[in-house]
C-alpha positions in Angstrom: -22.0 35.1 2.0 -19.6 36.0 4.9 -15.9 34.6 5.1 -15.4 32.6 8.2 -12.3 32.0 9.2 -11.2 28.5 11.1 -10.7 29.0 14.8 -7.4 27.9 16.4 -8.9 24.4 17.4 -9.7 23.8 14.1 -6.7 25.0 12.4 -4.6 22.6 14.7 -6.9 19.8 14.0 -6.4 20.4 10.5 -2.3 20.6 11.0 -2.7 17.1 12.9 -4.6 15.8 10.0 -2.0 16.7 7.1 1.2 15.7 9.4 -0.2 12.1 9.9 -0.9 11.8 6.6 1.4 12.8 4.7 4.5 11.8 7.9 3.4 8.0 7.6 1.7 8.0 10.4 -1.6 6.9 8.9 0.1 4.0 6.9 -0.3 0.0 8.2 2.7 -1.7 9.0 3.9 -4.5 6.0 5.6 -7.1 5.3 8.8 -6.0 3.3 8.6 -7.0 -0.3 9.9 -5.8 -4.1 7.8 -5.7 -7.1 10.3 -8.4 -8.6 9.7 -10.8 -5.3 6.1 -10.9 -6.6 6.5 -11.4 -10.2 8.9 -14.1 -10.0 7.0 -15.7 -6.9 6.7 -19.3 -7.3 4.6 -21.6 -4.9 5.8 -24.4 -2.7 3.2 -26.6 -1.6 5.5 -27.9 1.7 5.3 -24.1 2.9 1.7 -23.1 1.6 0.6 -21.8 4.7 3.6 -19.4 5.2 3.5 -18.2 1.3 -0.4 -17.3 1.9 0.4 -15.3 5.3 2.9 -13.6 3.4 1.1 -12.6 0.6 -1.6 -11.9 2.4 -0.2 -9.8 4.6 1.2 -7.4 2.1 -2.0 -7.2 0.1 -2.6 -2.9 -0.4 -6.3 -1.5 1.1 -7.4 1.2 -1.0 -6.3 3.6 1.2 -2.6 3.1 0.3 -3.2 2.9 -3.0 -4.8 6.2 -2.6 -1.8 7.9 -0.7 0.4 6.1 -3.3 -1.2 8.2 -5.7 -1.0 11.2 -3.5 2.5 11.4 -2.8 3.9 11.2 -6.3 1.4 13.6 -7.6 2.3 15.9 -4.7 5.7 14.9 -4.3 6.3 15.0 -7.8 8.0 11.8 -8.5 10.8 12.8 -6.0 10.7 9.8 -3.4 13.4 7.3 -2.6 10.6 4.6 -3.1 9.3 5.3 -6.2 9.5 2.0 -8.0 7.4 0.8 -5.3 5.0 4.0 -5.0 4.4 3.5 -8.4 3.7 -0.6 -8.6 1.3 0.3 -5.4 -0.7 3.3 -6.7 -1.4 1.3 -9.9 -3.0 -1.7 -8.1 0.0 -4.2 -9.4 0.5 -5.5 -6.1 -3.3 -5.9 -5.7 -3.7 -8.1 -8.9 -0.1 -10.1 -8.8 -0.6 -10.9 -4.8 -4.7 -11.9 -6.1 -2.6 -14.2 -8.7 -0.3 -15.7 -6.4 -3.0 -16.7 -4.1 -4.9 -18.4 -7.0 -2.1 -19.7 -8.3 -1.1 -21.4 -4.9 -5.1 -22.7 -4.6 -4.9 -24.2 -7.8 -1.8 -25.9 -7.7 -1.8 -27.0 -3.5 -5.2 -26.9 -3.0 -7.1 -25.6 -0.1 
């Protein structure tokens, strides 16, 4: 089988592609948090509606969970954020923000 090689177009397009990923380009603005804001959450019924839109707001899609995962295999380990890298990729935030919202269902109601 013949080698092709990528034209120019395509080699830019494929350029584009890495820099946005891997620059933050590609990543969803959120909410600032810490892993220790979530685990010691604790909810107050008077400001439900605030701690759902909070929580909710910084709930990972799968995608940044993936690119978690991505940048401390490729980086190595060496980012600034790795605490948060780390509670990310391994769906932490997924299941504690999940918890706080059931927590806050249970104990407010809806």
């Amino acid at each position: 089988m013949p080698h092709r090689s990528l034209s120019l177009k395509q080699r830019f397009g494929v350029c584009v592609m890495f820099v946005s990923l891997f620059s933050g380009c590609a990543s969803v603005h959120r909410q600032p948090y810490t892993p220790d804001a979530l685990i010691k959450f604790e909810p107050d019924c008077s400001i439900k509606d605030q701690q759902i839109k909070w929580l909710k707001s910084i709930m990972p899609t799968r995608e940044e969970m993936q690119m978690a995962r991505t940048d401390l295999t490729v980086l190595g380990g060496w980012s600034s954020d790795r605490q948060n890298k780390e509670f990310l990729a391994d769906g932490n935030i997924e299941y504690f923000v999940k918890q706080d919202l059931l927590w806050i269902e249970q104990l407010c109601g809806n």
